[in-house]
C-alpha positions in Angstrom: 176.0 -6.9 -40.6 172.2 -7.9 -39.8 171.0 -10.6 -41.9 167.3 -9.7 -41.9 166.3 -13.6 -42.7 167.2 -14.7 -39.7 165.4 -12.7 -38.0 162.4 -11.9 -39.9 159.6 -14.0 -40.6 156.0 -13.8 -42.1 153.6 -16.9 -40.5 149.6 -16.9 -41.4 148.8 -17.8 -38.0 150.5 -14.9 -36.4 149.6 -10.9 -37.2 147.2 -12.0 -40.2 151.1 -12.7 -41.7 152.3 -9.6 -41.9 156.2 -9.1 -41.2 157.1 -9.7 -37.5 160.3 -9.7 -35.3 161.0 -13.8 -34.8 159.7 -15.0 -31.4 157.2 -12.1 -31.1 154.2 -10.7 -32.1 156.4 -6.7 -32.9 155.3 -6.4 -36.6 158.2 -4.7 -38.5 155.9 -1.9 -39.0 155.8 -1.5 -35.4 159.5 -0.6 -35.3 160.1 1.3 -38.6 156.5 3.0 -37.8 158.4 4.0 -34.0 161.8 5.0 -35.6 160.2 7.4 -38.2 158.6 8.9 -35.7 161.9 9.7 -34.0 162.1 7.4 -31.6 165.4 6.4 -30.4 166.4 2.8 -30.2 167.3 2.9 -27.0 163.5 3.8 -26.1 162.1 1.6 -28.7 164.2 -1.4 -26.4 162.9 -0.1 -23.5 159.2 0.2 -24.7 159.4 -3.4 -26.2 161.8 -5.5 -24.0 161.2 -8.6 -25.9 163.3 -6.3 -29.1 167.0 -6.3 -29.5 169.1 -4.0 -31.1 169.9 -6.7 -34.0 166.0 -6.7 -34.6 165.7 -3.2 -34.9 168.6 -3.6 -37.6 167.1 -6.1 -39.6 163.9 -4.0 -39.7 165.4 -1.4 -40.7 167.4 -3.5 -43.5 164.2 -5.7 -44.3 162.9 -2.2 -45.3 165.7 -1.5 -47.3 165.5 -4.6 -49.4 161.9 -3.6 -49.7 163.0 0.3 -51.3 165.6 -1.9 -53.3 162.6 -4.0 -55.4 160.0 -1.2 -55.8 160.1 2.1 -57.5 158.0 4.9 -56.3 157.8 7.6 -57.9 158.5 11.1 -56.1 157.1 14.2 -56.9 159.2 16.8 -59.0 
């Protein structure tokens, strides 16, 4: 299992701080955005070479933490 803290990380001077990969610029957005879209990973590697497949997992489980503290509520 991905540990998503080792991997993620949020610095002022980089992307305005928003969420990125560690040792790039890839906002997590950038991946989850490129996954929902139904993009495979194995593109997603191929379009961003600097990504491995244990980023793309603790994207995807950054987001989950993410669902875990928030609540939205969904239409009936």
């Amino acid at each position: 299992m991905v540990e998503w803290r080792e991997r993620i990380v949020a610095d002022p001077q980089i992307c305005h701080g928003r969420p990125c990969i560690k040792g790039t610029r890839i906002m997590v957005t950038v991946v989850l955005d490129n996954l929902a879209t139904g993009m495979s990973i194995e593109r997603l590697l191929a379009a961003y070479p600097s990504l491995s497949a244990s980023d793309i997992q603790a994207a995807i489980a950054y987001a989950a933490s993410l669902a875990d503290e928030r609540v939205v509520p969904l239409p009936a």
